[in-house]
N, CA, C and O atoms as CSV, one atom per row, in Angstrom:
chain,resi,resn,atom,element,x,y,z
A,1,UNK,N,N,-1.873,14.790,8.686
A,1,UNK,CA,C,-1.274,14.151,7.538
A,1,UNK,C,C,-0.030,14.948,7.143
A,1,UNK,O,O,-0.074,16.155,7.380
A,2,UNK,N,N,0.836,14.558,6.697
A,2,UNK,CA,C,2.368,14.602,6.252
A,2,UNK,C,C,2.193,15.921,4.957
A,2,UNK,O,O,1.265,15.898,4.148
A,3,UNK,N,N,3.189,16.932,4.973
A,3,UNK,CA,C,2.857,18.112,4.166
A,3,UNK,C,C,3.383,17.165,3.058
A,3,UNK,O,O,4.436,16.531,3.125
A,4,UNK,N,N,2.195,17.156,1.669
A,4,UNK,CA,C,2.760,16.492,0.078
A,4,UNK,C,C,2.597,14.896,0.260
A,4,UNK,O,O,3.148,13.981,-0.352
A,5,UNK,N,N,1.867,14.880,1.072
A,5,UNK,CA,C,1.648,13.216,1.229
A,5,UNK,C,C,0.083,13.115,0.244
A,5,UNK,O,O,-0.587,14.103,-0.059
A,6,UNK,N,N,-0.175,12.007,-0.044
A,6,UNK,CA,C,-1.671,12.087,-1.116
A,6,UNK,C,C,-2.822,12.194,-0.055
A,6,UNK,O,O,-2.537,12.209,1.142
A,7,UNK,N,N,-3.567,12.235,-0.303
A,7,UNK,CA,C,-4.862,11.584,0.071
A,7,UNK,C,C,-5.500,10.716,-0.017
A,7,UNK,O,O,-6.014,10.472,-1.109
A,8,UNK,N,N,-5.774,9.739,1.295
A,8,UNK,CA,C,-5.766,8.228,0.567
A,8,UNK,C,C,-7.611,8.207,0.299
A,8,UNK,O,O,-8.459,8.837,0.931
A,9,UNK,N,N,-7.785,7.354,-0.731
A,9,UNK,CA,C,-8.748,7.187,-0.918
A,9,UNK,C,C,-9.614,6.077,0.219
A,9,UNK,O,O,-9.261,4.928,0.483
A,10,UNK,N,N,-10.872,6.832,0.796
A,10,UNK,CA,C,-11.407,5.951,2.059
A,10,UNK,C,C,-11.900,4.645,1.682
A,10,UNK,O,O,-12.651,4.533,0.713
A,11,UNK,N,N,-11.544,3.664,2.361
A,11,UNK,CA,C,-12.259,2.474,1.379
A,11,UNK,C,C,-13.387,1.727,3.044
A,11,UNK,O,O,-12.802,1.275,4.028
A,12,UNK,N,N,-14.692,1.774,2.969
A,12,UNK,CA,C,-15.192,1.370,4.345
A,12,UNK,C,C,-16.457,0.604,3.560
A,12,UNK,O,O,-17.278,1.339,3.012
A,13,UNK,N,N,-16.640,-0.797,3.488
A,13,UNK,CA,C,-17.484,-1.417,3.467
A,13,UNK,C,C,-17.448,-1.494,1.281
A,13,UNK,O,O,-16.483,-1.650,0.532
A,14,UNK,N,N,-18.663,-1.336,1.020
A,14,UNK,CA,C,-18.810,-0.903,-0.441
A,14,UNK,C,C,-18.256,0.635,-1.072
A,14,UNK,O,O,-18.226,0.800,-2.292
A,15,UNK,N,N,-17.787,1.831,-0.031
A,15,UNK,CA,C,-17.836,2.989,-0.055
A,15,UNK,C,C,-16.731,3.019,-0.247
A,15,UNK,O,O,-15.903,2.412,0.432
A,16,UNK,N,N,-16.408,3.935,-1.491
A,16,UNK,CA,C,-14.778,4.712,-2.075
A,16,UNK,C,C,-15.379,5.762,-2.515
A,16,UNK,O,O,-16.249,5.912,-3.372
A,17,UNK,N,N,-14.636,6.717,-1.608
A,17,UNK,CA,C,-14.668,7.909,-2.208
A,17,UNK,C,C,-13.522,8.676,-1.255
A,17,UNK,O,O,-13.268,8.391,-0.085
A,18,UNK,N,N,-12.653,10.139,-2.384
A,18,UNK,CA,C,-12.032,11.162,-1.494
A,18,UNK,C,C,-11.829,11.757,-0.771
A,18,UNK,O,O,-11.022,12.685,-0.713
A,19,UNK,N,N,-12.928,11.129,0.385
A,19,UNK,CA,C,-13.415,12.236,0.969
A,19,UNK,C,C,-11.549,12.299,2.403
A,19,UNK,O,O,-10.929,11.315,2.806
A,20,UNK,N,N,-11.339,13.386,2.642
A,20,UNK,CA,C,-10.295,13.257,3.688
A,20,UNK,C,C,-9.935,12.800,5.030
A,20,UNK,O,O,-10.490,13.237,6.038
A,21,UNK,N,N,-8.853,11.774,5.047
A,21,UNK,CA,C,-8.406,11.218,6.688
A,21,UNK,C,C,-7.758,11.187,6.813
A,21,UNK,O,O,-6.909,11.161,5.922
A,22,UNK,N,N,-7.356,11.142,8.796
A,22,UNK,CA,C,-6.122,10.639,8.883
A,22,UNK,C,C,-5.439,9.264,8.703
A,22,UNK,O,O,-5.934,8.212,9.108
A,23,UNK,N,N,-4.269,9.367,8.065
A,23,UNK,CA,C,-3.939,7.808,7.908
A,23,UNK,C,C,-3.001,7.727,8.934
A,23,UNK,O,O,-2.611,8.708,9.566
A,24,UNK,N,N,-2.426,5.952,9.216
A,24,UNK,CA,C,-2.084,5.733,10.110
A,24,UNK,C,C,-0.556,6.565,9.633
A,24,UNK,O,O,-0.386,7.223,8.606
A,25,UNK,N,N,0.734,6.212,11.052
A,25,UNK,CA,C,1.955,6.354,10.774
A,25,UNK,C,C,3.049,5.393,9.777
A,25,UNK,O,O,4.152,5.692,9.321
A,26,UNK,N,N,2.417,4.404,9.683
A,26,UNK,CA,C,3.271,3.070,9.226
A,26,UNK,C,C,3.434,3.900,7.379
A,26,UNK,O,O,4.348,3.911,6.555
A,27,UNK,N,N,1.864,4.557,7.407
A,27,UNK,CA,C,1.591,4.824,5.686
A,27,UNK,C,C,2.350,6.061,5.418
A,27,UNK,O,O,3.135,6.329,4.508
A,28,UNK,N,N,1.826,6.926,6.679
A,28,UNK,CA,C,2.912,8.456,6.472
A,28,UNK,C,C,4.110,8.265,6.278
A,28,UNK,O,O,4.668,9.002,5.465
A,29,UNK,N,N,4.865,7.242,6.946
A,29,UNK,CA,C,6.891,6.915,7.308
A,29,UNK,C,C,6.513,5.809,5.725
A,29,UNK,O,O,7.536,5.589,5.077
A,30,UNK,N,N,5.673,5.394,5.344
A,30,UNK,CA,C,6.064,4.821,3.729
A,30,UNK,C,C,6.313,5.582,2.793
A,30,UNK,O,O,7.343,5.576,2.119
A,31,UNK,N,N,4.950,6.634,2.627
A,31,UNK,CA,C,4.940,7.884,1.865
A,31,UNK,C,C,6.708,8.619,1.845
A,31,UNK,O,O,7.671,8.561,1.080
A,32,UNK,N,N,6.378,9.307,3.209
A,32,UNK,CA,C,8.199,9.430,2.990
A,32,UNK,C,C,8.929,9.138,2.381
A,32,UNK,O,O,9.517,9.821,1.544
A,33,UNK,N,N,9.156,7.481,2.783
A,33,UNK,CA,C,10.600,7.071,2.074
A,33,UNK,C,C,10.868,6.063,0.949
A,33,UNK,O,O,11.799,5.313,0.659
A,34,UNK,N,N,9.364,6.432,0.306
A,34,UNK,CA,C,9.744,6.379,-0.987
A,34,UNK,C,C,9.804,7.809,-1.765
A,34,UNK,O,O,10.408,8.086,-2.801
A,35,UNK,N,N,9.022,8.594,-0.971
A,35,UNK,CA,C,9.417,10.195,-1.575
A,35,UNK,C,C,11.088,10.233,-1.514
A,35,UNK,O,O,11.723,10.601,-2.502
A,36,UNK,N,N,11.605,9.914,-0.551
A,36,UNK,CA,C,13.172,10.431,-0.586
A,36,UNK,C,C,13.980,9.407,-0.943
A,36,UNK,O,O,15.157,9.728,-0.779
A,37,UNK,N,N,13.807,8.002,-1.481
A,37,UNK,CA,C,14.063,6.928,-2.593
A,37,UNK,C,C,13.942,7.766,-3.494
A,37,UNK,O,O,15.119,8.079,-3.675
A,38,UNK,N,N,13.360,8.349,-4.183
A,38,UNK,CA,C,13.337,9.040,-5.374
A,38,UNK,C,C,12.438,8.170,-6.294
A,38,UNK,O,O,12.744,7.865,-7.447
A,39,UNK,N,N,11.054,7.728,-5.525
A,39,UNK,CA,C,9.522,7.282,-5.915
A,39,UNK,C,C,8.421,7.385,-5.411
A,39,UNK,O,O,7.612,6.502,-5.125
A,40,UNK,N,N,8.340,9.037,-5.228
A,40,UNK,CA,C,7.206,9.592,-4.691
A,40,UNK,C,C,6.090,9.324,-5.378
A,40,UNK,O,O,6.171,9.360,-6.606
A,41,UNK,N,N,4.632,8.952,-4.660
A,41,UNK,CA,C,3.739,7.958,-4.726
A,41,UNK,C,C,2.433,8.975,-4.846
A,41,UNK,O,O,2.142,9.554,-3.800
A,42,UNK,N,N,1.498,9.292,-6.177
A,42,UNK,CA,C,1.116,10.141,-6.689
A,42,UNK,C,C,-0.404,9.723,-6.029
A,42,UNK,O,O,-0.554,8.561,-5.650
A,43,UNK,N,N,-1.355,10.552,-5.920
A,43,UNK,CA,C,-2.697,10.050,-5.483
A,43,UNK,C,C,-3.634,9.011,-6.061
A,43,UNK,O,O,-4.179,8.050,-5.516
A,44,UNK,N,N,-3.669,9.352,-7.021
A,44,UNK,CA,C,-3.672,8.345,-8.126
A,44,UNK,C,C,-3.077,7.085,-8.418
A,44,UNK,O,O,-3.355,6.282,-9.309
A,45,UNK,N,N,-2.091,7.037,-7.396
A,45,UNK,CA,C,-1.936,5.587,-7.272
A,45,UNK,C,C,-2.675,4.968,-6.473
A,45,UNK,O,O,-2.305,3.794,-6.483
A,46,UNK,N,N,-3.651,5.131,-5.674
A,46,UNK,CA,C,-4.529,4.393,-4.999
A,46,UNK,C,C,-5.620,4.284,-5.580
A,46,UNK,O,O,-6.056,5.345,-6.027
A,47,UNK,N,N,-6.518,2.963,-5.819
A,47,UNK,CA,C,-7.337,2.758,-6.868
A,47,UNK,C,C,-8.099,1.918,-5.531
A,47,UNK,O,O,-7.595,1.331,-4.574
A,48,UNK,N,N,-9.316,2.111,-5.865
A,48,UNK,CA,C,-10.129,1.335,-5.449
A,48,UNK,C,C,-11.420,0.225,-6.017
A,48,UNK,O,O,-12.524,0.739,-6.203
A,49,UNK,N,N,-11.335,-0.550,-6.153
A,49,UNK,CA,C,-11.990,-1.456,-6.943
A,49,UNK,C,C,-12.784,-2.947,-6.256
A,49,UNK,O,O,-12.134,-3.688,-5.518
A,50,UNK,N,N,-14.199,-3.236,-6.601
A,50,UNK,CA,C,-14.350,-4.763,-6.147
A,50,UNK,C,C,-12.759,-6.029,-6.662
A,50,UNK,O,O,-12.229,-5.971,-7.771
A,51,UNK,N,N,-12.459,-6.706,-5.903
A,51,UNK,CA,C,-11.618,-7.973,-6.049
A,51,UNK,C,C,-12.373,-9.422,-5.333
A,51,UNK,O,O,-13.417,-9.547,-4.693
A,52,UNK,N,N,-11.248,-10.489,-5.797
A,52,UNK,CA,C,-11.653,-11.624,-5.439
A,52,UNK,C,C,-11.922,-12.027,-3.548
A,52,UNK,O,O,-11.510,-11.424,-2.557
A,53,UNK,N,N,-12.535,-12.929,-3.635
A,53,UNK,CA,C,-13.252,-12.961,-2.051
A,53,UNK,C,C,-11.574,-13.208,-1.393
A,53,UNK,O,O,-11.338,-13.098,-0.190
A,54,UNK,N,N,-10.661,-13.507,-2.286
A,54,UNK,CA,C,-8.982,-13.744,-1.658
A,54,UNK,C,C,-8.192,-12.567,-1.256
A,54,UNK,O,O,-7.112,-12.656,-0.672
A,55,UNK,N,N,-8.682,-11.621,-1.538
A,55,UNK,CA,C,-7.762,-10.650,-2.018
A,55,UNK,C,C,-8.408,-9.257,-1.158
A,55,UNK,O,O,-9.597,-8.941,-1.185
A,56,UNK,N,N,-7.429,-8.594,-0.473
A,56,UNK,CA,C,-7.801,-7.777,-0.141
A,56,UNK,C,C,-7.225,-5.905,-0.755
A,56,UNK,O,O,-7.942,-4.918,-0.594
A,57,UNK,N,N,-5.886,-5.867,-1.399
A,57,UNK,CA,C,-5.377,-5.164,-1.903
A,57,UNK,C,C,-4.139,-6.000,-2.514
A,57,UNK,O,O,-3.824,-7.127,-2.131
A,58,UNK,N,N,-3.322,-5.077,-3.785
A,58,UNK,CA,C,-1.932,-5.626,-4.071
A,58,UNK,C,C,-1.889,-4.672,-5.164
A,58,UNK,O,O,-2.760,-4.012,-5.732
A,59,UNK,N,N,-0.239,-4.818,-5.344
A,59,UNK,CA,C,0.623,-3.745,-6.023
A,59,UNK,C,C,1.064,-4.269,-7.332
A,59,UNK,O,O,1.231,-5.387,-7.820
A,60,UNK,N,N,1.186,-3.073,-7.708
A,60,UNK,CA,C,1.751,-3.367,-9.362
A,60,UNK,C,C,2.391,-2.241,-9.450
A,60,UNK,O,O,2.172,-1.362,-8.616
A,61,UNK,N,N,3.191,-2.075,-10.351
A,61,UNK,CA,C,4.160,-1.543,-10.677
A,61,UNK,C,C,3.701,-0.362,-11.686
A,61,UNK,O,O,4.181,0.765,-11.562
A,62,UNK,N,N,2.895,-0.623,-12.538
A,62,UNK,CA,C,2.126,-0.206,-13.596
A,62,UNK,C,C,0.796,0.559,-13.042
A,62,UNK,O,O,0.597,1.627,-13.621
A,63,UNK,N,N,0.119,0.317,-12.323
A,63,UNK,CA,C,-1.415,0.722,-11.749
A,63,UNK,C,C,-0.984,1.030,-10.341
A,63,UNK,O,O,-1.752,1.903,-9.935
A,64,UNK,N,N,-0.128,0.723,-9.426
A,64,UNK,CA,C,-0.258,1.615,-7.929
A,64,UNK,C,C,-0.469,0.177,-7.192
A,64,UNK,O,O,-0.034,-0.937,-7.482
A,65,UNK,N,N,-1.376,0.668,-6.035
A,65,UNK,CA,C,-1.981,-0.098,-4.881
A,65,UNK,C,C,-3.489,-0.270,-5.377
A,65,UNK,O,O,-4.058,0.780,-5.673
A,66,UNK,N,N,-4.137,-1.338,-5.493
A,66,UNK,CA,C,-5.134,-1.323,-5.203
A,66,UNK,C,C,-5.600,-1.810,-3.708
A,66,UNK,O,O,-4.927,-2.407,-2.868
A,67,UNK,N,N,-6.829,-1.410,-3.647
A,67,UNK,CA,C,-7.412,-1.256,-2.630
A,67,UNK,C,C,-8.955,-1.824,-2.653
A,67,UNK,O,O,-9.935,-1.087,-2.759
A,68,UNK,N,N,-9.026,-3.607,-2.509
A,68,UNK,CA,C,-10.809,-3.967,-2.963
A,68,UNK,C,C,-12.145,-3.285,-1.573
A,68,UNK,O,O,-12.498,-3.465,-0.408
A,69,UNK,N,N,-12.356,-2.675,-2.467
A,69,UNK,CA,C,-13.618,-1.871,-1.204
A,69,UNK,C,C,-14.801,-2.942,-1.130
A,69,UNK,O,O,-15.872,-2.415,-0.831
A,70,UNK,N,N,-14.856,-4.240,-1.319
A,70,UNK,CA,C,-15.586,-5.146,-1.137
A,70,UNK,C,C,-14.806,-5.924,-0.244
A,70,UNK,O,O,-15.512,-6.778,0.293
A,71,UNK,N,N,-13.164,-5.971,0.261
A,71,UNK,CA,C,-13.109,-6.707,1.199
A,71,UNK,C,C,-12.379,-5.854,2.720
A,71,UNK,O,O,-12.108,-6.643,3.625
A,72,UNK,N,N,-12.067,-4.336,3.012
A,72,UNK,CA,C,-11.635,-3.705,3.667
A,72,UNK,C,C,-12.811,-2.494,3.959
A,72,UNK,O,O,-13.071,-1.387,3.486
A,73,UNK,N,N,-13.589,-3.756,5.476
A,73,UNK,CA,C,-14.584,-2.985,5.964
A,73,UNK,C,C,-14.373,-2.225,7.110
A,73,UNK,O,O,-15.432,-1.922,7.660
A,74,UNK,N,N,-13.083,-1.697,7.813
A,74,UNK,CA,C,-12.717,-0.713,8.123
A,74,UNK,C,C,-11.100,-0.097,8.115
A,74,UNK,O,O,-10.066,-0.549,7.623
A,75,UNK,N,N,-11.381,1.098,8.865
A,75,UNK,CA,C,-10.109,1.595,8.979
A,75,UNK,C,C,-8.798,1.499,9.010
A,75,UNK,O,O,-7.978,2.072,8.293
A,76,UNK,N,N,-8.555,0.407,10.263
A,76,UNK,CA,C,-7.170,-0.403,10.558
A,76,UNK,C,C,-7.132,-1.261,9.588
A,76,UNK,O,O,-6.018,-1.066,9.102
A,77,UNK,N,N,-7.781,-2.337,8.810
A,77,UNK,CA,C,-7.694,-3.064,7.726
A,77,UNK,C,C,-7.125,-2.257,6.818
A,77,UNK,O,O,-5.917,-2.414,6.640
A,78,UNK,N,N,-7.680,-1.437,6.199
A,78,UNK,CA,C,-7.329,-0.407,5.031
A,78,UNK,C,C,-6.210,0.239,5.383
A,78,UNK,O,O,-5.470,0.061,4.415
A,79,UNK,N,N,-5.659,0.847,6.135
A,79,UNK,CA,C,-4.012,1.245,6.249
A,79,UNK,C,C,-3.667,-0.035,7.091
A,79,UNK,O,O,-2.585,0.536,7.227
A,80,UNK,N,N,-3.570,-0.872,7.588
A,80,UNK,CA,C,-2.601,-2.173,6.530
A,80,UNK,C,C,-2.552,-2.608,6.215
A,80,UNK,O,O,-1.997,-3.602,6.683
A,81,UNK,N,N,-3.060,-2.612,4.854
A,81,UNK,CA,C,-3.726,-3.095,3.370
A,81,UNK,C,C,-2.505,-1.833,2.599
A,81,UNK,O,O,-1.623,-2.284,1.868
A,82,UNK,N,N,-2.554,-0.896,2.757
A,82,UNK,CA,C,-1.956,0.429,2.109
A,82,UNK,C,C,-0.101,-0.089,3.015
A,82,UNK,O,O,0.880,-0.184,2.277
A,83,UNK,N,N,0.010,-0.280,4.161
A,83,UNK,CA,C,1.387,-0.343,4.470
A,83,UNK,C,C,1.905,-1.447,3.774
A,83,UNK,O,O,2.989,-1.467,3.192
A,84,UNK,N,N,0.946,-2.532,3.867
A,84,UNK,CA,C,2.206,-3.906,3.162
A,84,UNK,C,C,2.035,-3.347,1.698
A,84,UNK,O,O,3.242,-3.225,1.492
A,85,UNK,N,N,1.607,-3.027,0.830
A,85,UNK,CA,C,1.241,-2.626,-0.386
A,85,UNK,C,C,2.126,-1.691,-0.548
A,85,UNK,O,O,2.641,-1.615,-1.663
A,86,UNK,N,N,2.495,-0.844,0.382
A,86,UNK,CA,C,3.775,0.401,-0.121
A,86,UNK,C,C,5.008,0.041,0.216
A,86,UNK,O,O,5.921,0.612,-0.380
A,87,UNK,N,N,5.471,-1.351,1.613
A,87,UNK,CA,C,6.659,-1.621,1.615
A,87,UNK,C,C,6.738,-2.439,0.124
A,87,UNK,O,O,7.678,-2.010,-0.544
A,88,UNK,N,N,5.963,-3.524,-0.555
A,88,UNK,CA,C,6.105,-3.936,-1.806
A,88,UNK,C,C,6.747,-3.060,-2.694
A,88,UNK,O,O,7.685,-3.401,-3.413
A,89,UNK,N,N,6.099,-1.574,-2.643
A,89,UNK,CA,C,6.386,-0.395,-4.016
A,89,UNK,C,C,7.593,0.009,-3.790
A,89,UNK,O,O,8.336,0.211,-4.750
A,90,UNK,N,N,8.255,0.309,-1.834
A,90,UNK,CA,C,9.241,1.168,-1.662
A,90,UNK,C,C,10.119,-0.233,-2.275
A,90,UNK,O,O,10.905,0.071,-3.173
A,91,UNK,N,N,10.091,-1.499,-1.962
A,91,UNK,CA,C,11.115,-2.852,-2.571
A,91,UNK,C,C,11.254,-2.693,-4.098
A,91,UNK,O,O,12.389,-2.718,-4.574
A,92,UNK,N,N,10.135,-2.525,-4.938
A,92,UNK,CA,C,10.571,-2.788,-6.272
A,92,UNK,C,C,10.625,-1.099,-6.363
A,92,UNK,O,O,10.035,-0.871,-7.420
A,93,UNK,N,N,10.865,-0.343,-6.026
A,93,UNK,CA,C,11.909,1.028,-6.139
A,93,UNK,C,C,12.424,0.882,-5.738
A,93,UNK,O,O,12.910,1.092,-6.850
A,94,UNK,N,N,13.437,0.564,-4.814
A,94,UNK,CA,C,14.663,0.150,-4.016
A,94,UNK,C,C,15.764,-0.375,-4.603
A,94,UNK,O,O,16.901,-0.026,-4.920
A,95,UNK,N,N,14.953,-1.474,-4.652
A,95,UNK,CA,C,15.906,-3.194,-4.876
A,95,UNK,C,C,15.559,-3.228,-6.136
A,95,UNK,O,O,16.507,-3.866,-6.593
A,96,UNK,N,N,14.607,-2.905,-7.378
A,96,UNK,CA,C,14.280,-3.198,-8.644
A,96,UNK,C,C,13.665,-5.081,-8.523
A,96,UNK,O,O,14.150,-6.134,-8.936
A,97,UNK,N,N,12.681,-4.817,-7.921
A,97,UNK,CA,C,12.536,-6.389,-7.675
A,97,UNK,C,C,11.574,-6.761,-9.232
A,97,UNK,O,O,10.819,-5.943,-9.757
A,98,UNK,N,N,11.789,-7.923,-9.668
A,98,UNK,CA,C,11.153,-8.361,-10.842
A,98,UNK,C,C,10.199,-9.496,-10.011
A,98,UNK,O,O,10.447,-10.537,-9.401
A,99,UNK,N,N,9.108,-8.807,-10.288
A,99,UNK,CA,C,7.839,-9.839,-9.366
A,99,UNK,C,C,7.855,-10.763,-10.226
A,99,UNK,O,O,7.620,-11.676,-9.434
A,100,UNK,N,N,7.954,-11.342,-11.342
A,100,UNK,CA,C,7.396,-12.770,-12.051
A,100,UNK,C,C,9.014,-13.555,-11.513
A,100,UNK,O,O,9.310,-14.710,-11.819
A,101,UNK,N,N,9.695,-12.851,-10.872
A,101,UNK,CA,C,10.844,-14.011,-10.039
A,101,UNK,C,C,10.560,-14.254,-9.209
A,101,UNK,O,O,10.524,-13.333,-8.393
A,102,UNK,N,N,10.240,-15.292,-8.846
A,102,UNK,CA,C,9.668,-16.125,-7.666
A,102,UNK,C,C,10.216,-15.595,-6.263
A,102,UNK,O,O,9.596,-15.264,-5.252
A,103,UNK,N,N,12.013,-15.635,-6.625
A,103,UNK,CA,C,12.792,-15.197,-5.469
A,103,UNK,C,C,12.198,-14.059,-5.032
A,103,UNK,O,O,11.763,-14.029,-3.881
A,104,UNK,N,N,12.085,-12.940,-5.878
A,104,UNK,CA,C,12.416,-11.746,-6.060
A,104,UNK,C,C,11.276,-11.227,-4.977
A,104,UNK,O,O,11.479,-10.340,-4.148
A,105,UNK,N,N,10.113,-11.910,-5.138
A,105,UNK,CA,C,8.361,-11.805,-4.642
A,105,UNK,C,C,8.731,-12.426,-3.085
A,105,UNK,O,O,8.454,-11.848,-2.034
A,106,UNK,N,N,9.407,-13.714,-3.200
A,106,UNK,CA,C,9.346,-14.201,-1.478
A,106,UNK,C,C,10.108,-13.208,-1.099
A,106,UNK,O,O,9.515,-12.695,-0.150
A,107,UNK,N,N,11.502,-12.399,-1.378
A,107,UNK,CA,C,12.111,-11.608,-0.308
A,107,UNK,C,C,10.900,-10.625,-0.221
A,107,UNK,O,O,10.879,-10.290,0.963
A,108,UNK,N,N,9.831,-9.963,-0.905
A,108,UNK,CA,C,9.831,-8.852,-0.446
A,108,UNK,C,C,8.740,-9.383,0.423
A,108,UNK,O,O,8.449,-8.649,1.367
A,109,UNK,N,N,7.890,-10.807,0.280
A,109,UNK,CA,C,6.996,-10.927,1.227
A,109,UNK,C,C,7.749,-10.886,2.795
A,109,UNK,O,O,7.435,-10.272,3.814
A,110,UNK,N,N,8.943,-11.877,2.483
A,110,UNK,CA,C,9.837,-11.995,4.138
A,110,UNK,C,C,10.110,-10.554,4.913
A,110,UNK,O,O,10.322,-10.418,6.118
A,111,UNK,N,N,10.046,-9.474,3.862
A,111,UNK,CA,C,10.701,-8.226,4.550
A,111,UNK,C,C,9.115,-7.855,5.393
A,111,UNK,O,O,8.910,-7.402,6.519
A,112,UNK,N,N,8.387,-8.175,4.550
A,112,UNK,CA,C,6.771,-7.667,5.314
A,112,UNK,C,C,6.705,-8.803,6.479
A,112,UNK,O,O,6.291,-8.339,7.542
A,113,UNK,N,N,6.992,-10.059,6.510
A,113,UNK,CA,C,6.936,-10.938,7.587
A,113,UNK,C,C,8.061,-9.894,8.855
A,113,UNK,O,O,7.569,-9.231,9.769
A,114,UNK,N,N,9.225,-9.975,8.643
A,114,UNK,CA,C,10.158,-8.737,9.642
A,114,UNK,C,C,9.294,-8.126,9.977
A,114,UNK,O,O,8.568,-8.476,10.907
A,115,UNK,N,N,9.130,-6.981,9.267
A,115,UNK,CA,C,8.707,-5.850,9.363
A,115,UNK,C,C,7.329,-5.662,10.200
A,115,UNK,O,O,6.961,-4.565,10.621
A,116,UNK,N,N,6.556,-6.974,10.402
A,116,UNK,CA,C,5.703,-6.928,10.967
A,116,UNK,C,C,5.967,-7.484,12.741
A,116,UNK,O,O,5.670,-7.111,13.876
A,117,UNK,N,N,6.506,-8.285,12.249
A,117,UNK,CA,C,7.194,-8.813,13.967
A,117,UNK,C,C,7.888,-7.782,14.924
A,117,UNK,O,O,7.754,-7.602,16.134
A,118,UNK,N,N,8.941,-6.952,13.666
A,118,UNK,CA,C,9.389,-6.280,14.238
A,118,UNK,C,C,8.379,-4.813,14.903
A,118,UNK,O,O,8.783,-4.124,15.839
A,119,UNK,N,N,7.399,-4.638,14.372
A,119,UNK,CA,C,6.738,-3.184,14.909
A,119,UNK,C,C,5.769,-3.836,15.379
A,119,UNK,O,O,5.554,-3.233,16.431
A,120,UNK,N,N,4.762,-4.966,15.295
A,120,UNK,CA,C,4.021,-5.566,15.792
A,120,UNK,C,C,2.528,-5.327,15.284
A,120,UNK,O,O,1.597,-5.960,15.782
């Protein structure tokens, strides 16, 4: 793991807890560059909580990433659950995106549509 990067909270089945891992690269190269955006991403921004049977994680601006440990029953799910969730955070630190603008929400979904084609 990345020196000053958080510790993500494990989310596997019903189970959240601190205990320590490695996360993937997509989350380490996020961590980064919103650290050097100048919106380094505190541990505590990862929350873990039951959500709707729809929903597997999402961002806010105010509370972090959540992370529903009722629907991310392993590993690869959960860091990229945490990558699209931090390109969202590095966009509205970036770009200042205002999510209740409709526009504002489709670009940053389209950049995660790229962004996924493009690394695969």
């Amino acid at each position: 793991m990345e020196e000053g990067a958080p510790r993500a909270k494990y989310v596997l089945g019903f189970l959240c807890s601190t205990e320590k891992l490695t996360i993937g690269p997509m989350v380490v190269f996020m961590l980064k560059h919103l650290r050097l955006a100048g919106c380094p991403f505190p541990e505590d921004a990862f929350q873990c909580h039951p959500c709707p049977i729809t929903t597997s994680g999402g961002f806010s601006p105010q509370y972090g990433i959540l992370l529903c440990q009722d629907r991310v029953y392993y590993k690869k799910r959960m860091e990229d659950t945490m990558a699209h969730e931090l390109i969202h955070a590095f966009d509205h630190c970036r770009f200042k995106v205002d999510w209740n603008n409709l526009r504002h929400h489709a670009c940053s979904e389209v950049s995660l549509l790229v962004i996924a084609v493009a690394f695969g």
